[in-house]
Every structure is written in C-alpha cells, then in structure tokens.
MARSE-357736 format. One record per residue (C-alpha): x, y, z. Coordinates in steps of 0.5 Angstrom, whole numbers, plus 500, padded with zeros to 3 digits. Example, Ala and Ser with C-alpha at 12.3 -4.5 7.8 and 13.67 -1.06 7.14 Angstrom:
525491516 527498514 
END
This chain:
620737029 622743026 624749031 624756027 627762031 623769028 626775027 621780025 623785021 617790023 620790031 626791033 632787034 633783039 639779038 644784042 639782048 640774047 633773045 628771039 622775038 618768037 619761035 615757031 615750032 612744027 610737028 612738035 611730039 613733047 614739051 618739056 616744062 621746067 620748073 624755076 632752077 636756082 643756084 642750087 647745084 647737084 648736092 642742094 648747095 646754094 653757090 655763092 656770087 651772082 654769076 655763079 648763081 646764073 651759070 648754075 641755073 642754066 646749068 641745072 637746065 641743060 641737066 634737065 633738058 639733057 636726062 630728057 633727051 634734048 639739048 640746049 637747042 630745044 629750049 624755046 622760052 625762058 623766063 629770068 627773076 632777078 633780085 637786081 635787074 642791075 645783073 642783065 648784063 651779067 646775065 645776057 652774057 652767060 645766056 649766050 654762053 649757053 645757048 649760042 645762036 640758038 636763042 630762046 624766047 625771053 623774059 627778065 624781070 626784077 623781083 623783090 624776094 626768091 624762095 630762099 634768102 640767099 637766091 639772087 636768081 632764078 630761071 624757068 625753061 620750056 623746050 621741045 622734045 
END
C-alpha cells in the first residue's frame, strides 16, 4: 500500500491549517472506519476543558487505529465537530501534535450541540490498513 499526501499547486496551501488537500492511496487491502470519538477516556469519563477534550479524541483514535494494527500514518481523513469554531486554533495545534507531517485530509465545522451536554468536540477518522 502506498499512501500519498498531495499538495496541488493550483490551490491553496493548506499546510499552515494542519491538513492535505488530497490522499492518494494505492494497493489499499483495508479501511478502517472510525466512529466520532469524544473526550471520553478508557474509564467513559468525559475529561474536562477543551484541549483536553481534543487531545483525548485523537488520543482515542490512535488506540483504535493502533488495536488494528496501523498508526497514526494510516489516517487519511478526519472529519472535527466543534461547539466553537472559536477552538481551531487549539485544535490544529494538537492535530499537528498527532499526526506530524503525516497530515490527513480535513474538515472543521461548528455544530450547535454534541451527544452529550459537556462534549465540546468530536473527531471521526478513516485510515488504511
């Protein structure tokens, strides 16, 4: 499998936002699907302030992609739901933590309300195997 992350030159550089424009994967044998993951850690506690909130989603996501037998690399979308679209910063701070020069494809929107009241983000994934 080769995963290739694209950087057209006639649109605009998403780098600075922590994202690829596109991924380009080749000989793939599995996708991996992952389902939103909150700020709910190992014991279904929802830890408290938003960047802790984003580290544990990504956090949940690298367990999930790791018991399947794939890393961080293997992510090639993630799609992020904030309560306050006023948190990208924060976020694409900690995306980068994660995931290094191994951007994924990217979506951010803002949403008005999460499963639970005191969720104030949520991140699905997909990633190759």
């Amino acid at each position: 499998m080769q995963i290739e992350r694209l950087k057209p030159t006639n649109v605009w550089d998403s780098t600075p936002y922590k994202f690829s424009q596109a991924i380009r994967v080749r000989q793939c044998q599995d996708l991996l699907f992952i389902a939103g993951q909150t700020g709910m850690d190992d014991k279904g506690q929802i830890v408290q302030g938003l960047e802790a909130q984003i580290r544990q989603c990504f956090e949940n996501i690298r367990r999930v992609v790791n018991g399947a037998g794939g890393s961080m690399a293997n992510v090639i979308k993630i799609t992020g739901y904030l309560r306050d679209v006023g948190a990208l910063e924060t976020y694409t701070k900690i995306v980068a933590e994660f995931f290094g020069d191994n951007l994924p494809a990217a979506t951010v929107v803002q949403v008005t309300a999460l499963a639970l009241e005191p969720l104030l983000v949520e991140v699905d994934a997909v990633a190759v195997l």
